[in-house]
C-alpha positions in Angstrom: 86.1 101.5 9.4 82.9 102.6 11.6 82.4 98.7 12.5 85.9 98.3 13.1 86.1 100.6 15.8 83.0 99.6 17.7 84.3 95.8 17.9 85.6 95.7 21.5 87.8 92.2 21.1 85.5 89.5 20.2 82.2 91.1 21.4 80.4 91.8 18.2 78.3 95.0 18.3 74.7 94.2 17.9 72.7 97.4 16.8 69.1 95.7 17.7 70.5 95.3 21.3 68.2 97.8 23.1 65.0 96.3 21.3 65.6 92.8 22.4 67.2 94.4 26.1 63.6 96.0 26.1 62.0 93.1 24.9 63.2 91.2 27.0 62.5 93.7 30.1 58.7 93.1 28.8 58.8 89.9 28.6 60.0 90.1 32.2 57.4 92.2 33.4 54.4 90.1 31.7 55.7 87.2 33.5 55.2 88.7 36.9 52.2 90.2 36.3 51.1 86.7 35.6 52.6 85.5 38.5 51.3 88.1 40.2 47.8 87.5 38.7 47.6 83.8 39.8 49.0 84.2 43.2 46.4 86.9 43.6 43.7 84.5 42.1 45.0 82.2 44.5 45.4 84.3 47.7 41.4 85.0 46.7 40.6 81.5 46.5 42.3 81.3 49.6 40.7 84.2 51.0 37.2 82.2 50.7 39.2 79.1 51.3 37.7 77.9 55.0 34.0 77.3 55.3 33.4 77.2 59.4 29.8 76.1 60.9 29.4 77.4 64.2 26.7 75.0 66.4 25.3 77.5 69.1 24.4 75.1 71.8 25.1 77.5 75.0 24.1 81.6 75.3 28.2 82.2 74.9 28.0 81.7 71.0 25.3 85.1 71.2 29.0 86.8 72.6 31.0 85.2 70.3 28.6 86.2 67.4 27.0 89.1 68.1 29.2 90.6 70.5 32.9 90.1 69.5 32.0 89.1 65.4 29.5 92.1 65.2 27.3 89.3 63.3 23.7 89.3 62.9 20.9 86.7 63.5 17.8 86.5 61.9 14.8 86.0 62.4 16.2 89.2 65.6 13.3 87.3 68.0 15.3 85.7 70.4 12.6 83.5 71.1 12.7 81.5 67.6 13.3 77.9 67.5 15.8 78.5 64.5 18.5 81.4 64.1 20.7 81.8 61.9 24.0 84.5 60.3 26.8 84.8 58.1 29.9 86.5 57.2 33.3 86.5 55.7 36.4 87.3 58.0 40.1 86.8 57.1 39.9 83.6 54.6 37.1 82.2 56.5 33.3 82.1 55.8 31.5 82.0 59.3 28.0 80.4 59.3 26.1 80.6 62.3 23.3 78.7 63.8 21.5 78.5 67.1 18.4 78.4 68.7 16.0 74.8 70.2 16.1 73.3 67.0 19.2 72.7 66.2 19.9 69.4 67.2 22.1 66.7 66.3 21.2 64.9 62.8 18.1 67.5 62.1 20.0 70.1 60.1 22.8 70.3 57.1 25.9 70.2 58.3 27.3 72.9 55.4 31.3 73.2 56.2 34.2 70.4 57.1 35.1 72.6 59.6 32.9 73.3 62.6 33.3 75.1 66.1 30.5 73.7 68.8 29.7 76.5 71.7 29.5 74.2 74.5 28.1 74.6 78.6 30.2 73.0 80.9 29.0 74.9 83.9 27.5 71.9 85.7 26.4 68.4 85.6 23.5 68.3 83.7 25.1 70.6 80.7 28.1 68.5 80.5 25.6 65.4 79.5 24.2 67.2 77.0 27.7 68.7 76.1 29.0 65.2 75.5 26.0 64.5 72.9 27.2 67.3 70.9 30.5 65.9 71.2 29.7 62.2 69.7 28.0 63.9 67.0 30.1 65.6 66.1 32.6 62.7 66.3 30.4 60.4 64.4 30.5 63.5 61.4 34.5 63.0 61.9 34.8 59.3 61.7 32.5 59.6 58.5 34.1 62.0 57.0 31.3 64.3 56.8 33.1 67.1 58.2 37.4 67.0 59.0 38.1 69.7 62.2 36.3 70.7 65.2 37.4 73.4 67.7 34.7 73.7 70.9 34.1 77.3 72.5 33.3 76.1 76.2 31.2 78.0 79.0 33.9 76.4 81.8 32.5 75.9 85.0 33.8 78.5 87.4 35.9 76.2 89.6 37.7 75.9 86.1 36.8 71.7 86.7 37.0 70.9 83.4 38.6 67.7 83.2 35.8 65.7 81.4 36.5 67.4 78.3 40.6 66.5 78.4 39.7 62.9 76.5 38.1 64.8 73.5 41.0 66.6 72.9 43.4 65.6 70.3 46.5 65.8 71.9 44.8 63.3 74.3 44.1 61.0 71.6 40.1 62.9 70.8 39.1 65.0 68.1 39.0 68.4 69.3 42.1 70.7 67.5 41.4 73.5 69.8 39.6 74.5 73.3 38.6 78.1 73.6 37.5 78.3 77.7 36.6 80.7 79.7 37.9 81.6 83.3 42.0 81.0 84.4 41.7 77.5 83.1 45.7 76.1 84.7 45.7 74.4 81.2 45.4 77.2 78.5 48.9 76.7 76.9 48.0 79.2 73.4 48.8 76.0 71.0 45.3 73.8 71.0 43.6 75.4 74.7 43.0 79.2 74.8 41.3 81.8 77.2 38.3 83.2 76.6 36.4 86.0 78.1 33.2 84.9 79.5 31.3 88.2 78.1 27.8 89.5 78.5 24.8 87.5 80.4 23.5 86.8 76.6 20.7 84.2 78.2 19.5 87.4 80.0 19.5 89.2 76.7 22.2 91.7 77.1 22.3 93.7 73.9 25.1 95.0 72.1 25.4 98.3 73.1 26.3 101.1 70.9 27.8 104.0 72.4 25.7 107.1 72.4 27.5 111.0 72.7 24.9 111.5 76.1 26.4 107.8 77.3 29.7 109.5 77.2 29.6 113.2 77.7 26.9 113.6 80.5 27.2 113.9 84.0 26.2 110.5 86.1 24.2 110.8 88.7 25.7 107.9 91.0 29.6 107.8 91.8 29.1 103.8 91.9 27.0 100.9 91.6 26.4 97.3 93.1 22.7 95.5 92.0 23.3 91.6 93.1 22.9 88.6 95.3 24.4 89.4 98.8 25.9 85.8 99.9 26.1 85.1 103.7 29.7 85.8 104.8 31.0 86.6 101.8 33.3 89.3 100.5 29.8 91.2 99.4 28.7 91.8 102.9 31.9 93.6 103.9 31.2 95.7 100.9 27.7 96.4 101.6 28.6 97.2 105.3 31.8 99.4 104.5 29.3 101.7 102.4 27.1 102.1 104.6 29.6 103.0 107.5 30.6 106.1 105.7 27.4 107.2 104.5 28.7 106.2 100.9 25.2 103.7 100.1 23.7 107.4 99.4 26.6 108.2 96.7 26.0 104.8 94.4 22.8 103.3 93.6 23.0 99.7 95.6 20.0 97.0 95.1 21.1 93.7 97.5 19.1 90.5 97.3 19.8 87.5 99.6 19.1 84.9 96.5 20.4 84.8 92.9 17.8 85.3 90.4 18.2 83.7 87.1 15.6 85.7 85.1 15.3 89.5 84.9 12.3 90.9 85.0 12.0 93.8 82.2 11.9 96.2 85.5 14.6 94.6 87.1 16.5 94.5 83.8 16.0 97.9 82.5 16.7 99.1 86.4 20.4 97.6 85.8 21.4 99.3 82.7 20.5 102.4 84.0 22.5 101.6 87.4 25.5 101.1 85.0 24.8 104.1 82.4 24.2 106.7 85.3 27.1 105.3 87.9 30.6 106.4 87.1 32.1 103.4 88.6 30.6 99.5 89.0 31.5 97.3 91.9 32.3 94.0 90.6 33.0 91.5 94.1 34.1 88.0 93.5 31.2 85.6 93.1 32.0 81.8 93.0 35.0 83.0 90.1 36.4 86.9 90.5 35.3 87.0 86.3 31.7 88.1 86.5 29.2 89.0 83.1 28.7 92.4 85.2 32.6 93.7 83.9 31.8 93.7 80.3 28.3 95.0 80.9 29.7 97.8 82.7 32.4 98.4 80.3 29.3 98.8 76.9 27.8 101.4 79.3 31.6 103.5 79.8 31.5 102.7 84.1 34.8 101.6 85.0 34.7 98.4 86.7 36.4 98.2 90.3 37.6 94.7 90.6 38.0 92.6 93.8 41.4 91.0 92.3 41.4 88.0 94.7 41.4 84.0 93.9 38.5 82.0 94.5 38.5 78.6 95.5 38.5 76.3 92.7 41.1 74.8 90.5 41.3 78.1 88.7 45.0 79.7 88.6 48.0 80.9 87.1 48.5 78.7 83.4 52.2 78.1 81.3 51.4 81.0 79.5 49.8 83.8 81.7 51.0 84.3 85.5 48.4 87.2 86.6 45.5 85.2 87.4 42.4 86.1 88.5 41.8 87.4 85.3 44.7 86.9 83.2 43.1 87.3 79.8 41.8 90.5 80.7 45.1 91.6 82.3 47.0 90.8 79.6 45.4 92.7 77.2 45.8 96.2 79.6 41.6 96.1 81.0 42.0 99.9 82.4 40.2 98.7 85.7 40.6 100.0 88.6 42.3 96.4 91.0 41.6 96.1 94.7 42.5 93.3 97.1 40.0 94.3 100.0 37.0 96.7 99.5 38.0 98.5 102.4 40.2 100.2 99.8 37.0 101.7 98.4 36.4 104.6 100.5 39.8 106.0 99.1 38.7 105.3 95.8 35.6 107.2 95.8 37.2 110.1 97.5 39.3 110.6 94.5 36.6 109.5 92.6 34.4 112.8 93.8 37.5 115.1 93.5 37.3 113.9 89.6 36.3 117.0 86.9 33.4 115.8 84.4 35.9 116.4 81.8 38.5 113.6 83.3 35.5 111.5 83.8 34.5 111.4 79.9 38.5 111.2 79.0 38.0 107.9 81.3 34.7 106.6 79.8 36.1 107.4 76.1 39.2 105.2 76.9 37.2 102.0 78.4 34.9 102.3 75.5 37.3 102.1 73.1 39.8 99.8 75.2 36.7 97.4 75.0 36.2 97.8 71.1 39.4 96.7 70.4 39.8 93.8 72.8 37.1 92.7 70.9 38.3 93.0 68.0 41.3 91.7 69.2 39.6 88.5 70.3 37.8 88.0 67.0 41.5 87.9 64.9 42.7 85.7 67.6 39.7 83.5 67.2 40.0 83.5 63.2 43.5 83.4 62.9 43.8 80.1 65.3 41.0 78.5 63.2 42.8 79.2 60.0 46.4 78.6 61.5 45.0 75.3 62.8 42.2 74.3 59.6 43.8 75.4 56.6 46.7 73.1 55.0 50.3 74.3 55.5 52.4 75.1 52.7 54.6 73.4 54.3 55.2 69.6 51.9 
């Protein structure tokens, strides 16, 4: 009578059903953690999966490496014929080498995929460029190595056209073109911006902010050290300081001729213009974007801009519409933006107005504004490579 009752029409009762329900749950459970196991096995093959050689031919790569990947070199002389890094990032192993001896066909190329730091500033770089380039197309055509992106010093009229034909969308080689200045081109799907940095060929270091860097009071309200051009912007400036008496507020050095090479005095005398001046002057040169706004953002001096266009075919691009300086805008730079420097005798009467305690709320901000646009521009840079280099799971 007992199985009578518990048979519900045709549905026999089964007294082991919980075991095999259970079972079966188990069953269940091993089989995603396999799953779970191999995708995991897989997302760490992948994580390793991109080997990227980067070729060092122009002081840029010392931003890109030291500055923005927080990489090391050794041998640390910067003097050595051969130097060389390494690190994992996202899926990606970066190698890194630089330095006079590496040149094309007299080292190992270790990974399919390389990026070549490029000067395209004038002439006489863009022949040696173009070497690079046809090495690095000869590895291509022989299979030695399958993708090359090219980080490229631009020159500061943004004339870049000689490097359009290596390109791949131009029938080339090159997947992607990181360039500095407002290059019209930079369209975010094989030609992106990219900051021009620190004056790395005058060994800027990385700087490291200290609690004196930014808690103590500087001694200067501003700064300008540079080459004074004849009829240029930097003359008005120099002038409209010393009409109001302001040259004796900010620590100015003018020269009449550009100097490529610091001296150690001359060096060491602009890092501490920038540590002990609470603002830096940064007039247009032959491009607004100058190495002298990064340097004064690793010392915590807030950069006064002159935000006008030089001449040039540098401009506004498909993607960004706030040239000069686009990359920078976009990504918030807490400058302080000026069309005319006679705007900067109101600026440093606020300026003097400022408590100490504003001033380090201020420095902590562009400190850490500057750490994570670095940051920022290190994902960007990996996540491009492997968005462009790794194979699509897409059939």
């Amino acid at each position: 009578g007992f199985l009578e009752n518990v048979a519900v029409g045709n549905e026999e009762w089964n007294p082991w059903e919980g075991d095999e329900k259970s079972e079966l749950v188990a069953s269940r459970q091993r089989y995603e953690a396999n799953l779970k196991m191999i995708k995991n096995a897989r997302s760490h093959l992948e994580q390793t999966s991109l080997k990227v050689q980067i070729w060092g031919k122009a002081a840029i790569g010392l931003y890109l490496w030291q500055h923005i990947f927080g990489g090391h070199l050794q041998p640390a002389d910067v003097t050595a014929q051969w130097r060389e890094g390494s690190q994992k990032a996202g899926k990606t192993y970066f190698s890194f080498i630089t330095g006079p001896s590496v040149v094309p066909g007299y080292f190992s190329v270790e990974a399919e995929n390389v990026v070549l730091v490029l000067n395209g500033r004038e002439k006489a770089k863009i022949t040696y460029a173009a070497q690079w380039l046809h090495y690095a197309q000869t590895l291509i055509q022989t299979h030695k190595i399958q993708h090359v992106a090219v980080v490229l010093l631009g020159s500061e009229q943004c004339n870049n056209q000689w490097i359009q034909p290596y390109l791949k969308r131009h029938g080339g080689f090159v997947n992607l073109l990181f360039v500095t200045y407002d290059y019209a081109l930079v369209n975010e799907e094989d030609i992106f911006q990219w900051p021009l940095g620190v004056a790395t060929y005058r060994n800027f270091p990385v700087v490291e902010p200290s609690w004196s860097m930014l808690h103590d009071p500087r001694s200067h309200l501003c700064n300008f050290l540079g080459t004074v051009y004849k009829n240029s912007s930097r003359e008005t400036l120099i002038e409209i300081l010393k009409q109001d008496g302001l040259d004796k507020l900010c620590w100015i050095a003018a020269r009449e001729q550009w100097q490529p090479q610091e001296t150690n005095e001359s060096f060491k005398n602009y890092q501490d213009a920038l540590l002990q001046s609470d603002l830096t002057l940064c007039p247009v040169g032959i491009n607004t974007e100058c190495y002298r706004i990064y340097e004064a953002c690793s010392y915590g001096s807030l950069p006064v801009i002159e935000d006008v266009m030089t001449p040039g075919d540098c401009g506004n691009s498909s993607m960004y519409h706030s040239a000069p300086l686009q990359l920078l805008k976009t990504m918030g730079a807490p400058f302080i933006f000026i069309k005319n420097w006679k705007e900067l005798p109101a600026v440093l009467e606020k300026e003097k107005k400022m408590s100490l305690q504003e001033k380090i709320q201020r420095r902590k901000k562009l400190i850490e504004w500057y750490r994570n646009f670095k940051a920022w521009m290190r994902q960007k840079f990996i996540n491009t490579l492997e968005n462009s280099f790794l194979p699509s799971d897409k059939g």
